[in-house]
Legacy VTK file of the C-alpha trace (Angstrom):
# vtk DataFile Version 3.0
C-alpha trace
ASCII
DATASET POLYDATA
POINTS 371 float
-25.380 19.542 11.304
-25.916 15.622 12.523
-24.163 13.512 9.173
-24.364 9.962 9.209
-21.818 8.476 7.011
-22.345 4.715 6.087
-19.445 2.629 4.684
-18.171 -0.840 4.504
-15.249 0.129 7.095
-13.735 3.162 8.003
-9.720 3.230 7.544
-6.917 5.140 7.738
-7.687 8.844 7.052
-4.453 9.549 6.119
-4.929 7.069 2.390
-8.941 6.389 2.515
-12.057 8.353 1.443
-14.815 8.053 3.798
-12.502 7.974 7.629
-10.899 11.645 5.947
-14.157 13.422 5.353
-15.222 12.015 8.745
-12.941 13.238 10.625
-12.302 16.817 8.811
-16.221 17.420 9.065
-16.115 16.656 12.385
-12.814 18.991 13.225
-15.454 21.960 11.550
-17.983 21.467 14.666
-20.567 19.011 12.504
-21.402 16.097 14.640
-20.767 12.925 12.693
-21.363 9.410 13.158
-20.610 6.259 11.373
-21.359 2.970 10.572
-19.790 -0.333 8.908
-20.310 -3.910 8.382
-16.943 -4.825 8.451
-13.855 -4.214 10.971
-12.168 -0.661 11.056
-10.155 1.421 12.470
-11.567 4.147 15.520
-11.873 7.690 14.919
-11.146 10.334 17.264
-14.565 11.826 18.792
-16.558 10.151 16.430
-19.043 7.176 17.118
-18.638 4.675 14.455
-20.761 1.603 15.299
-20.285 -1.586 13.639
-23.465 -3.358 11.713
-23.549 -7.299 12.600
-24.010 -9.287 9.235
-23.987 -12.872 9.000
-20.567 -13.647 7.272
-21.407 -16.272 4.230
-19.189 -17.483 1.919
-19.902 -16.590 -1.544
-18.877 -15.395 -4.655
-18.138 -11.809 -4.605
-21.270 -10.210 -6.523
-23.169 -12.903 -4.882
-22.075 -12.030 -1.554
-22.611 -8.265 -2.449
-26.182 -9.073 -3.301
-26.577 -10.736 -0.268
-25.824 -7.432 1.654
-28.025 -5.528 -0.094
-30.297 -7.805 1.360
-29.737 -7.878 4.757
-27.964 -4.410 5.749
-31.475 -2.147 4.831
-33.095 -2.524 8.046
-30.220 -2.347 10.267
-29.570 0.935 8.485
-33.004 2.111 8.970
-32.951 1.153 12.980
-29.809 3.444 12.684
-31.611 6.646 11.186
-34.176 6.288 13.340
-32.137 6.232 16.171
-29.982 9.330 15.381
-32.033 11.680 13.045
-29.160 13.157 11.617
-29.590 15.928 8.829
-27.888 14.226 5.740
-26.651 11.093 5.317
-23.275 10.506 3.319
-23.344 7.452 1.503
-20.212 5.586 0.461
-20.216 3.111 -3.152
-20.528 -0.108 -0.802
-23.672 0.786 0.519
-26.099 2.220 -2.596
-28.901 0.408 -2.048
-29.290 0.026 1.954
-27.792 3.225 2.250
-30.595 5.208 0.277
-33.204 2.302 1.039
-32.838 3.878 4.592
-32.952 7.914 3.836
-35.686 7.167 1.689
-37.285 5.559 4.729
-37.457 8.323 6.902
-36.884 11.583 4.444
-33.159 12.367 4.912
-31.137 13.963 2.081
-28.751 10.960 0.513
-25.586 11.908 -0.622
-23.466 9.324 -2.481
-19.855 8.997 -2.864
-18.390 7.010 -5.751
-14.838 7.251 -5.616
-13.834 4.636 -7.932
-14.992 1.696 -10.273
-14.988 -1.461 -7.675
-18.673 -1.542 -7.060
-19.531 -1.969 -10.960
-16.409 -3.451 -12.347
-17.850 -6.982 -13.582
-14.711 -6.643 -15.811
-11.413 -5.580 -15.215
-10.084 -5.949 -19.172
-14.093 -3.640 -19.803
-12.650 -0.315 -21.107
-16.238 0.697 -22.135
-16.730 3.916 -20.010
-20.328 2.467 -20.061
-20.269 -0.027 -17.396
-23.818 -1.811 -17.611
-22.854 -5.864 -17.630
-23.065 -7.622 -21.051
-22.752 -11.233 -20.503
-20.777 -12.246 -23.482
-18.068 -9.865 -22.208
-17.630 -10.862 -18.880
-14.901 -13.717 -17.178
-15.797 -16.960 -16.080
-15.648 -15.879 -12.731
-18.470 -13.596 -13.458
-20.461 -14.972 -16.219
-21.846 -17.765 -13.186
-22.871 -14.618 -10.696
-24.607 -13.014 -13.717
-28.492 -13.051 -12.335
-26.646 -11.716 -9.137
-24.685 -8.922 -11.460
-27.947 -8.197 -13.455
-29.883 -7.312 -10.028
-27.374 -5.273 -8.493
-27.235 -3.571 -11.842
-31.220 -2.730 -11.955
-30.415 -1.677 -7.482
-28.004 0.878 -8.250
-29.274 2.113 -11.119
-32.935 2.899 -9.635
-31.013 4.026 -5.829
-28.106 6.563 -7.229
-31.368 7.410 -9.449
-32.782 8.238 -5.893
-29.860 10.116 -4.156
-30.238 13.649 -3.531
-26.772 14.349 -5.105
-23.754 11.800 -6.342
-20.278 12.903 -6.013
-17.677 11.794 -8.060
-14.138 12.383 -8.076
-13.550 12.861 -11.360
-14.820 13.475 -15.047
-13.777 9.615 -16.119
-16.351 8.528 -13.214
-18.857 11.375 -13.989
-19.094 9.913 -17.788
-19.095 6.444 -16.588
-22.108 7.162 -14.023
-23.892 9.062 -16.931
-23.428 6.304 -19.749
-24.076 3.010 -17.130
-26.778 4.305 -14.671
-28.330 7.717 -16.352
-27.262 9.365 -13.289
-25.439 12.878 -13.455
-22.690 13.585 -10.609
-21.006 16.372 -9.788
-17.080 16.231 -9.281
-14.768 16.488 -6.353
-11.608 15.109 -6.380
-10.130 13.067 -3.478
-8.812 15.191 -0.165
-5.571 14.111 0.626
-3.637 15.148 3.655
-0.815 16.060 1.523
1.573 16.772 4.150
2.032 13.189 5.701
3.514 12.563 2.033
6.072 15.174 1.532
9.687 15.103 2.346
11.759 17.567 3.702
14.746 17.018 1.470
14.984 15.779 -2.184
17.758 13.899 -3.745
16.144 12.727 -6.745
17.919 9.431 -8.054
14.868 6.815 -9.749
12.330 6.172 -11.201
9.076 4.892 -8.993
6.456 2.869 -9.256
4.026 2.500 -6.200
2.118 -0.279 -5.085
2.026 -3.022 -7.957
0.073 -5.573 -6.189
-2.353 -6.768 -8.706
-0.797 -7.743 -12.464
-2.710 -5.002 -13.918
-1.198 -2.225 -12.332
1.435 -2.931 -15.131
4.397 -4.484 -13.255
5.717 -6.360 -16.578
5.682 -2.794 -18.101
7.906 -1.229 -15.835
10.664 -3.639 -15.937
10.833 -3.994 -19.481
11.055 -0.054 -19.495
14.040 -0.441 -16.877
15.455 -3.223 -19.100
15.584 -0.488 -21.849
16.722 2.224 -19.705
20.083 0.961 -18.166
21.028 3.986 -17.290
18.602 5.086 -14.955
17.545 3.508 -11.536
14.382 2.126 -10.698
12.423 1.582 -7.704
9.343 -0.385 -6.754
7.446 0.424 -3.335
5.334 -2.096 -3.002
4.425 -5.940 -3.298
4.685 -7.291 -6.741
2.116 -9.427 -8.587
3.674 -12.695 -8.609
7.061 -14.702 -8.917
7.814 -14.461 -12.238
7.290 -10.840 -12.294
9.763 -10.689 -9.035
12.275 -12.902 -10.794
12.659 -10.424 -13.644
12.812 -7.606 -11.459
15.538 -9.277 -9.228
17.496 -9.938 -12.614
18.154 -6.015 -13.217
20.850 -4.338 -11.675
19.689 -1.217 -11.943
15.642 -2.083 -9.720
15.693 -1.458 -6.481
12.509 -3.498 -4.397
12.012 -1.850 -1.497
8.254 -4.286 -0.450
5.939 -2.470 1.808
7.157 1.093 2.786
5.349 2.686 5.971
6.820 5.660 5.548
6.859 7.027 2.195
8.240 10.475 2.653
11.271 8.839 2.705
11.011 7.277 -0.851
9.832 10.167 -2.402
12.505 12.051 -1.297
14.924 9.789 -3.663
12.026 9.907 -6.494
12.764 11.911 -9.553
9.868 10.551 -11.408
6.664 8.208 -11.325
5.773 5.806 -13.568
1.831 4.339 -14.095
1.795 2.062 -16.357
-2.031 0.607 -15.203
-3.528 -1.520 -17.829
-7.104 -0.919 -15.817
-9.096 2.014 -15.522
-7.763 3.876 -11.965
-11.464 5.147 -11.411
-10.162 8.060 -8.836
-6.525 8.548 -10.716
-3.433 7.083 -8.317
-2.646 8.283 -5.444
0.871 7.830 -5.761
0.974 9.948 -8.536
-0.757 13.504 -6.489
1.733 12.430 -3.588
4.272 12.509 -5.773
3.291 15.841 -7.157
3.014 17.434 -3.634
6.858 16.560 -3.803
7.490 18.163 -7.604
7.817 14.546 -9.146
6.428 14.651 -12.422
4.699 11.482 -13.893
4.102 9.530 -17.342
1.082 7.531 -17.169
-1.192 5.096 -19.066
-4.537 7.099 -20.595
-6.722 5.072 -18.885
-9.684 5.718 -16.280
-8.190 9.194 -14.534
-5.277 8.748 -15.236
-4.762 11.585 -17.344
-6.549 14.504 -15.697
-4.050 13.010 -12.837
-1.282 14.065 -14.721
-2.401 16.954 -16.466
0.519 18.999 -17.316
2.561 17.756 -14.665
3.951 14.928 -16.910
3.113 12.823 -19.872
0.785 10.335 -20.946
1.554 7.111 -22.999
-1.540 5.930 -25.439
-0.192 2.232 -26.050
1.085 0.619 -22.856
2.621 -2.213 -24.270
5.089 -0.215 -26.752
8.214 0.307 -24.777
9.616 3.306 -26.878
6.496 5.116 -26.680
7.254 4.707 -22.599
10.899 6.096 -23.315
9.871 8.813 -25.526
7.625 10.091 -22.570
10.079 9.802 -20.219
12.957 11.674 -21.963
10.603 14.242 -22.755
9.843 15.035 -19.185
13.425 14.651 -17.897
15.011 16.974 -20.778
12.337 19.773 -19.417
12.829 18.674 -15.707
12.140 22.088 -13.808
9.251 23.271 -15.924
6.849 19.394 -15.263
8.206 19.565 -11.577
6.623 22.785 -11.393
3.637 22.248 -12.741
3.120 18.587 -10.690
3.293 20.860 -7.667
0.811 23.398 -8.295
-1.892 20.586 -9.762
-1.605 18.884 -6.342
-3.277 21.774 -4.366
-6.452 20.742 -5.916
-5.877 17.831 -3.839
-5.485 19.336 -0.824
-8.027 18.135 2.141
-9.098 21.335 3.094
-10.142 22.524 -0.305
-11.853 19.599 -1.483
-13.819 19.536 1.776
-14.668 22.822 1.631
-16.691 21.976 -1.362
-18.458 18.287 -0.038
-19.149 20.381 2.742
-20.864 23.001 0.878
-22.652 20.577 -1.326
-24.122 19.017 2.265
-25.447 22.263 3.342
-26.558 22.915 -0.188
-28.909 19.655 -0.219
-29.778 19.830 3.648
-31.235 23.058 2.795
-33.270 22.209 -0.401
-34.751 19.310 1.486
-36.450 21.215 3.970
LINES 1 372
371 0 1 2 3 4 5 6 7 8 9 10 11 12 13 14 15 16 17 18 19 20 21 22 23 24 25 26 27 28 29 30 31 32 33 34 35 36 37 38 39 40 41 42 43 44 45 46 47 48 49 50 51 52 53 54 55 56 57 58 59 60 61 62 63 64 65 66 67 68 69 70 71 72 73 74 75 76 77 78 79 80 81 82 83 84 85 86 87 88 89 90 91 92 93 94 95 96 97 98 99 100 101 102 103 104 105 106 107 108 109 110 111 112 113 114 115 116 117 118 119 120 121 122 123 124 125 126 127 128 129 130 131 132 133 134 135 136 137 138 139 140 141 142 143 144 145 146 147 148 149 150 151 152 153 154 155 156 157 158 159 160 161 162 163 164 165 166 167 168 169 170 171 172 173 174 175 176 177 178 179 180 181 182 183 184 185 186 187 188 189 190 191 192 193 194 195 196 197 198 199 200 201 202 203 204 205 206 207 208 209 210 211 212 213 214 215 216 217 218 219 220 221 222 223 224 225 226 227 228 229 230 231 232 233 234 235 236 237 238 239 240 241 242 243 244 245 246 247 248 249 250 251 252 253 254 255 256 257 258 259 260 261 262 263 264 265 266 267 268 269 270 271 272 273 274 275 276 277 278 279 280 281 282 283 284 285 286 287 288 289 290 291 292 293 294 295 296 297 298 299 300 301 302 303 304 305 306 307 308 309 310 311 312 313 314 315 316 317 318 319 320 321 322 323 324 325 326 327 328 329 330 331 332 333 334 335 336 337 338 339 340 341 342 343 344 345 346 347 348 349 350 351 352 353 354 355 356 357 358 359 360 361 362 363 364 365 366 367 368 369 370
């Protein structure tokens, strides 16, 4: 089959969505293209051409609506240029996307792999997602004509699509309850092996990536501020300085910043922590890398977080009490062998090969029905 997959920018395939299923469609004899409006990385044997939009500063859902405006028609010169059999649509491009299949009759598939495109409110933890003024920040509560009409876009386009995938059951109720829209669910491929280490010597306790202050930073170190005993490492940039202060004041954190290579943390890991305040719309990452490895995790419940985790660790239902966080993680570590086992087999549902065995048949599924 000829795919056309549309993004905002194709990444690294190794940790992104769309530059993955690219390139392990392609690898299975499909001939795939791509497109983006914003810079990205190449992908072996595949044509990815880059859209030319006028770059104007504005607000975010401002600048978002903005797009919707002007990417539509460059999409549709696209189709028309390559006729391919399906187009694969990624959360960033909704409405042009499907404005353009619908143009010229090819099957739409959409891929929503987490919350970003409708998350007018980090603190919302309605699983229905349709914006309510009162509710929203400052930030947002100026862009709200601009949030209301990308509301009505999406709603009517993913109405539109010939399928939505999700990757998981959080997303799948959240699509239902905000747009009327049902999905079906395929968790994230992950090429599994450029994660796992060929030795283990577990010694601390991990958390990955802490970059923005609601990934739960403050959590963490107050739990290692309890736990003197154990170590504690962060991979990652933290949120700010007074969060880096505190962490710098404990003996027993190790900051390790950006890590390329994260085989070589995990292979120290005995468990993951993810203490996210927000809803992690496709689960952490960290966390099914970590499983690959047999590192079992405790983790907020919020978003995905807990069919993440399943029964390869625990899950904590109030973030901000600190025993509940202990609790959890004596539990796991006084039944070691048993979560470590579990973590492992749960990440094979994870595995690229499986997971695109399924978008793959869900392409030839709709391709067919179309005709």
């Amino acid at each position: 089959m000829d795919l056309l997959l549309c993004t905002s920018r194709f990444g690294d395939p190794t940790t992104s969505y769309m530059p993955l299923l690219a390139t392990e469609l392609s690898e299975r004899g499909h001939t795939v293209y791509g497109t983006q409006y914003r810079p990205g990385s190449d992908l072996d044997g595949i044509r990815v051409d880059s859209i030319s939009v006028p770059h104007i500063k504005t607000p975010w859902w401002a600048g978002q609506w903005l797009l919707n405006q002007m990417l539509p028609g460059k999409l549709e010169t696209k189709v028309a240029e390559l006729d391919p059999d399906a187009m694969v649509v990624g959360a960033s491009n909704i409405v042009p996307g499907i404005s353009a299949a619908k143009t010229h009759d090819v099957p739409a598939i959409v891929v929503i792999p987490g919350l970003g495109f409708t998350r007018y409110n980090p603190l919302d933890l309605a699983e229905n997602k349709s914006p309510r003024f009162r509710s929203l920040p400052s930030s947002a509560k100026i862009q709200y004509p601009f949030i209301k009409s990308l509301h009505t876009e999406y709603t009517e386009h993913l109405q539109q699509a010939s399928e939505v995938i999700v990757v998981s059951e959080f997303l799948q109720r959240c699509l239902h309850q905000t747009f009327a829209v049902e999905s079906q669910v395929v968790r994230t491929p992950r090429l599994l092996d450029s994660f796992i280490a060929n030795k283990h010597s577990p010694e601390y306790i991990l958390m990955v990536n802490p970059r923005h202050r609601l990934k739960g930073a403050d959590v963490f170190v107050k739990i290692a501020r309890q736990l003197p005993e154990h170590e504690f490492a962060i991979a990652g940039d933290l949120p700010n300085d007074e969060i880096q202060a505190e962490a710098e004041s404990l003996d027993n954190i190790r900051l390790f910043g950006w890590v390329d290579d994260m085989k070589s943390v995990y292979a120290k890991t005995k468990l993951l922590l993810a203490p996210s305040r927000y809803q992690e719309g496709g689960g952490p990452a960290a966390v099914i890398e970590g499983f690959a490895n047999g590192i079992p995790a405790v983790g907020t419940d919020r978003g995905a977080i807990p069919e993440h985790i399943q029964t390869g660790g625990e899950v904590v239902t109030n973030i901000d009490n600190i025993n509940e966080w202990v609790e959890m993680i004596n539990t796991v570590l006084s039944d070691y062998e048993t979560y470590a086992d579990e973590a492992k087999q749960i990440s094979t549902e994870f595995k690229s090969n499986q997971q695109v065995d399924e978008f793959e048949a869900i392409i030839k599924d709709t391709v067919q029905s179309s005709k």
